[in-house]
C-alpha positions as CSV (number, residue, x, y, z in Angstrom):
1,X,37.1,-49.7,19.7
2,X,34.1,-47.8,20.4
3,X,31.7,-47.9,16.9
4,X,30.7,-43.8,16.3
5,X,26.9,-45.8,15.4
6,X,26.6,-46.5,19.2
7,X,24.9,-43.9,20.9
8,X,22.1,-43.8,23.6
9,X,18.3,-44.4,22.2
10,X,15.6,-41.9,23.0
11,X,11.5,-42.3,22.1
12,X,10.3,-42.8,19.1
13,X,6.9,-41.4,19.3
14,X,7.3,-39.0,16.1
15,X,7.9,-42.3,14.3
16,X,4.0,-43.8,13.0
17,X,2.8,-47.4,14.5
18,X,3.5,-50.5,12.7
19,X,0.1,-51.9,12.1
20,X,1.2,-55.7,13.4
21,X,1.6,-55.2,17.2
22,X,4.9,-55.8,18.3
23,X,6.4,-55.0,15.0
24,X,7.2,-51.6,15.0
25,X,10.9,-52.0,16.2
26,X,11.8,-54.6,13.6
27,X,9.8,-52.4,10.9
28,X,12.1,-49.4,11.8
29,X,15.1,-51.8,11.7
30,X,13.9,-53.5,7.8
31,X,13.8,-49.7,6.6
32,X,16.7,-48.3,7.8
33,X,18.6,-51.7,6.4
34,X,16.5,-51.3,2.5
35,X,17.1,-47.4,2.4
36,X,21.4,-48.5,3.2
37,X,20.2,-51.8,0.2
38,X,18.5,-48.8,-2.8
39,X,21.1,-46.1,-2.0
40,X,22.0,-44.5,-4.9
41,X,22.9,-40.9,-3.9
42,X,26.2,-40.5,-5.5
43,X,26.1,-36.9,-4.1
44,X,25.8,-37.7,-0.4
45,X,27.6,-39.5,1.8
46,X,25.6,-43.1,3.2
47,X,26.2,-42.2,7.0
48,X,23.8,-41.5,10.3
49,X,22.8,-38.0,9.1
50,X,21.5,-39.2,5.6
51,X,19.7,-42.1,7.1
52,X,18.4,-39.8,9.5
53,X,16.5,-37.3,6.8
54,X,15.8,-40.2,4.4
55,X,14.2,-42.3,7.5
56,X,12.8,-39.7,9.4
57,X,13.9,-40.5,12.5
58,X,15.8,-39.4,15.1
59,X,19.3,-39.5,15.5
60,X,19.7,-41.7,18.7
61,X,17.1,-44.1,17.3
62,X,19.3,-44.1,13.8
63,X,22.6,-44.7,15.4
64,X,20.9,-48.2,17.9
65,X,19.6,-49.3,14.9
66,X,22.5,-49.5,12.7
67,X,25.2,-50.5,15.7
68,X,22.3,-53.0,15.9
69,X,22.7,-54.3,12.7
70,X,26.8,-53.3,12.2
71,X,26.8,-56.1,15.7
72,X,24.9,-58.7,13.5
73,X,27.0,-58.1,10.2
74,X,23.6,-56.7,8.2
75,X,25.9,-53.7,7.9
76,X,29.5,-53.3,7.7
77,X,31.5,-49.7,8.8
78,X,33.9,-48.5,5.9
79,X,36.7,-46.9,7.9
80,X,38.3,-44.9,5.4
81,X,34.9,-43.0,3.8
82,X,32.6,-43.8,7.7
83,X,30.1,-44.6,5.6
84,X,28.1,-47.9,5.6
85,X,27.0,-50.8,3.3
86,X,25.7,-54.2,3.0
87,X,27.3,-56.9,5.6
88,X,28.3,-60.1,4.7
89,X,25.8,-61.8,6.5
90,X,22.9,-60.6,4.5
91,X,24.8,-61.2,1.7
92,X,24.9,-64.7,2.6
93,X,21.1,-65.1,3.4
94,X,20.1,-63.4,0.3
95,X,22.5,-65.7,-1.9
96,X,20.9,-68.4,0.1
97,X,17.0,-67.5,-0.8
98,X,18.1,-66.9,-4.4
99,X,19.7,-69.7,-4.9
100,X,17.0,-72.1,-3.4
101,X,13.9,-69.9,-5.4
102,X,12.0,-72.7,-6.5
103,X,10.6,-70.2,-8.9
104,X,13.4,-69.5,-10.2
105,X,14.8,-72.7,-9.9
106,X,11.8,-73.8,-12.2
107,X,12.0,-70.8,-14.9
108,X,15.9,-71.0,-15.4
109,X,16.2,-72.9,-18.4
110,X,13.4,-71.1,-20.4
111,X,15.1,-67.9,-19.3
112,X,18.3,-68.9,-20.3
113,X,16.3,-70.4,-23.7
114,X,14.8,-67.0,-24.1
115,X,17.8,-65.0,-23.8
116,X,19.9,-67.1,-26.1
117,X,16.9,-66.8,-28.7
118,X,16.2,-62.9,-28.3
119,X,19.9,-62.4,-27.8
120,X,18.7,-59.7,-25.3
121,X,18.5,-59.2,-21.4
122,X,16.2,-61.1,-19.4
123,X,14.5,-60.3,-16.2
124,X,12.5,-62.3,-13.6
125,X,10.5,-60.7,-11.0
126,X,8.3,-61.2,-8.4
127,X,5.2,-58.8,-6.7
128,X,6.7,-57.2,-3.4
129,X,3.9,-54.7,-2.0
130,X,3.5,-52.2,-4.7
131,X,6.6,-52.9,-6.8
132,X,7.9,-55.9,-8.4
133,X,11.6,-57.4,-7.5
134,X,14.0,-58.9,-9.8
135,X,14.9,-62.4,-8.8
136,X,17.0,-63.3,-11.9
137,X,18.8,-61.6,-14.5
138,X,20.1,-62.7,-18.0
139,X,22.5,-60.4,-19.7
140,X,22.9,-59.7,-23.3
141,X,25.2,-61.5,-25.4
142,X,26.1,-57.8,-26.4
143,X,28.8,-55.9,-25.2
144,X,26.5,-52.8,-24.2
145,X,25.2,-54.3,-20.7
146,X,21.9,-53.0,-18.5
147,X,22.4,-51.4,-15.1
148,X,19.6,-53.4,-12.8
149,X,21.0,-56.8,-10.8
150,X,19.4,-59.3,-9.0
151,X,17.2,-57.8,-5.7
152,X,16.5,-54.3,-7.4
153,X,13.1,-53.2,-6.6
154,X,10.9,-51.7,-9.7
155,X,7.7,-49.6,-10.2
156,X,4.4,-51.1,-11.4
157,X,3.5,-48.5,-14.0
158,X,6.7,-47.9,-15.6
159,X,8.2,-51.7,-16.3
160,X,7.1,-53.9,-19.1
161,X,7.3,-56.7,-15.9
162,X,5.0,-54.5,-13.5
163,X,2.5,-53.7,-16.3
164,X,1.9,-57.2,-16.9
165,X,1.9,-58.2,-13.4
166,X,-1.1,-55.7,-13.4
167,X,-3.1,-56.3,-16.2
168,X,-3.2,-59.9,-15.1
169,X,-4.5,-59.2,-11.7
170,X,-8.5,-59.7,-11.0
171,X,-10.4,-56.8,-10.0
172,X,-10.8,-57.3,-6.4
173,X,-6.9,-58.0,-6.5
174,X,-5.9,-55.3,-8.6
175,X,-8.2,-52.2,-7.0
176,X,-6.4,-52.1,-4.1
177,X,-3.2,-51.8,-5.4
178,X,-3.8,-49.1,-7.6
179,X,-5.5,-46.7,-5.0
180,X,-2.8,-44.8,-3.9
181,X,-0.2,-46.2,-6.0
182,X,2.7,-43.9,-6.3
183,X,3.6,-42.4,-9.8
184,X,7.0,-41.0,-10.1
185,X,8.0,-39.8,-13.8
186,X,11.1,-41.6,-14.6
187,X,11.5,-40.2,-18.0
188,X,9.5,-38.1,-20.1
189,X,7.7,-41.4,-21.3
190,X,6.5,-42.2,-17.9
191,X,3.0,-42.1,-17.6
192,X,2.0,-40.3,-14.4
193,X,-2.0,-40.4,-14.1
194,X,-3.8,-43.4,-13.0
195,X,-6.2,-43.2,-16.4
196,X,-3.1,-43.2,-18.4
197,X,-2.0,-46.5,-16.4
198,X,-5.3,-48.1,-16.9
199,X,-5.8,-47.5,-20.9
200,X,-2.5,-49.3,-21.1
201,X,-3.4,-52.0,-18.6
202,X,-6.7,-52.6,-20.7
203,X,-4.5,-52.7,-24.0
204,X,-2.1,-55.4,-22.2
205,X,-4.9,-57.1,-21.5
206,X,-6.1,-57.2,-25.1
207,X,-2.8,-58.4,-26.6
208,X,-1.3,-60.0,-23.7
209,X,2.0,-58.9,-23.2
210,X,2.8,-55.5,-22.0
211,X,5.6,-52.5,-22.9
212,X,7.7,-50.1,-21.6
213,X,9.0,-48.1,-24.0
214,X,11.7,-45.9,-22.4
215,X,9.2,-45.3,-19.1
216,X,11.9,-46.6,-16.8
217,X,15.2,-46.1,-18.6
218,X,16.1,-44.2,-21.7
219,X,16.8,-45.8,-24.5
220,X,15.5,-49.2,-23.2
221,X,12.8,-51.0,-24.8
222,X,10.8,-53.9,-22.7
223,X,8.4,-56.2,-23.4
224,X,7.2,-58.3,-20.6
225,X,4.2,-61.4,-19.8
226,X,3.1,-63.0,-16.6
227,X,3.9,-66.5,-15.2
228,X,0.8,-67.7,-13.3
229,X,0.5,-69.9,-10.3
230,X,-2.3,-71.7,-8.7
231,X,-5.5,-71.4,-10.2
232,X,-4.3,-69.2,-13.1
233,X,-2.9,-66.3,-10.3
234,X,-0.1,-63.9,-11.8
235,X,3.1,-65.1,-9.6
236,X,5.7,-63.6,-11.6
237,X,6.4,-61.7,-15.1
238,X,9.3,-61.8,-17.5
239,X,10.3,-58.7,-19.5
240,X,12.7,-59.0,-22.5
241,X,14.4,-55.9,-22.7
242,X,16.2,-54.3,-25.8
243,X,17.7,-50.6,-26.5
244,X,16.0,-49.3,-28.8
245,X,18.7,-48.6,-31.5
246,X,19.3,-52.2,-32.3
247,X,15.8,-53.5,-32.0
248,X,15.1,-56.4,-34.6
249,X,12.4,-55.3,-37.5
250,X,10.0,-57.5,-36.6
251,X,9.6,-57.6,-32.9
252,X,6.7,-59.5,-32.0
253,X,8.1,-62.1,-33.8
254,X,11.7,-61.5,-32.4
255,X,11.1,-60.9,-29.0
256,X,7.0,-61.1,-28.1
257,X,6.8,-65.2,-28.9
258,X,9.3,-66.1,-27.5
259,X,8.4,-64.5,-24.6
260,X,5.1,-66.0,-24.6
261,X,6.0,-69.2,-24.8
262,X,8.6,-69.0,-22.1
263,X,5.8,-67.6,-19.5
264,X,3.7,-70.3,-21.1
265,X,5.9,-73.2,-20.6
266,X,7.0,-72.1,-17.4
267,X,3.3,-71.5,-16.1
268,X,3.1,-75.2,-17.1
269,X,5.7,-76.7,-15.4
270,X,4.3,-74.8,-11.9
271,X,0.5,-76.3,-12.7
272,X,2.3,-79.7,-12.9
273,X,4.5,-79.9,-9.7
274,X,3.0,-79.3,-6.6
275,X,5.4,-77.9,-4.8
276,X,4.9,-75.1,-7.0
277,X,1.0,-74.9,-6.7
278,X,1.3,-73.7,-3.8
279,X,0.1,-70.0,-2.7
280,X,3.8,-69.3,-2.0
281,X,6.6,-70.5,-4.1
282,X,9.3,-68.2,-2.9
């Protein structure tokens, strides 16, 4: 049977250059199959037509790429609803790459320590571009669980995880990144001005840990610290995260040192093995 995603391919010259020659058919083919991964439109249906306005390109080009990627089981076809989703294939590479993290692989047990002693969720991510990626997730002990899994992708200025990230960065490193960087409001804590960002990067700096109080989620509380790599490089933070109705009295001493020396023993074991003083660990 004929897949409705298979239709003839036309040019894509309203679509911008990738800036690696030879790239720019794989880079269309990576966005269209991360927009299908972070869709989250409950509203619309996840089909041709909504990839099309949320990729900007054109129909034919939509439908090759996803009977491209429908043929090498990156997406599957749901009959019943035509819409589409995540194929067992990159299911099975992405349980493969998270699985084998030897960053994660080397923070597991002072995750699991830290969650067991905070009694709270804990997140590990990693810097991707200009967010930061969760690689690992401990839930609560607590019946009331957090919504974000393994592979989400989160902002820099509005996680306890990405502020830290930041505020650890050298200048030359951290300029860049902040030129441009996009600001969304997420709640009405979100801070949406690049000064705003900075004052709390400088007070992160100060006390070294970072916060996010409700500036992703309402009613969630993080704290968050950097794991650093070769040479004393940021390679990963670690946010503890709370809701802010049961948060402990005390919650430096509940939740902050703890943290601290999680990232601290963790940061530690990657000095030590050289495998994991490498540039890339992931």
């Amino acid at each position: 049977m004929t897949s409705p995603f298979q239709q003839p391919d036309d040019s894509d010259s309203c679509v911008p250059q990738a800036q690696v020659a030879g790239t720019a058919s794989f880079s269309k083919f990576m966005h269209v199959l991360q927009l299908v991964a972070d869709w989250n439109d409950a509203d619309e249906a996840l089909n041709v037509t909504a990839l099309m306005r949320a990729s900007g390109y054109p129909r034919p080009t939509v439908h090759r790429i996803v009977a491209g990627l429908v043929a090498e089981r990156l997406l599957v076809e749901v009959p019943r609803s035509n819409t589409l989703a995540l194929g067992p294939r990159l299911i099975q590479l992405a349980s493969r790459s998270w699985g084998r993290s030897e960053l994660r692989l080397a923070a597991v047990d002072e995750l699991k320590r830290l969650r067991d002693i905070t009694g709270e969720t804990v997140h590990l991510a990693v810097p991707n571009g200009r967010s930061m990626v969760y690689i690992e997730k401990l839930e609560s002990p607590s019946a009331v669980r957090m919504a974000s899994r393994i592979g989400t992708s989160v902002s820099l200025h509005a996680t306890s995880v990405g502020k830290a990230y930041l505020a650890a960065l050298e200048t030359p490193a951290l300029e860049p990144l902040l030129k441009g960087l996009p600001l969304p409001r997420y709640t009405p804590n979100t801070s949406t001005s690049l000064a705003a960002l900075r004052t709390q990067l400088e007070a992160t700096r100060a006390r070294g840990w970072s916060v996010d109080n409700e500036e992703n989620e309402a009613g969630i509380f993080c704290f968050g610290a950097v794991i650093r790599g070769h040479r004393g490089a940021p390679v990963a933070a670690i946010s503890v995260s709370t809701l802010i109705f049961r948060q402990k009295d005390n919650p430096e001493q509940a939740y902050v040192a703890p943290l601290l020396e999680a990232c601290a023993a963790i940061s530690a074991r990657i000095a030590e093995t050289p495998s994991l003083s490498a540039a890339d660990m992931l």
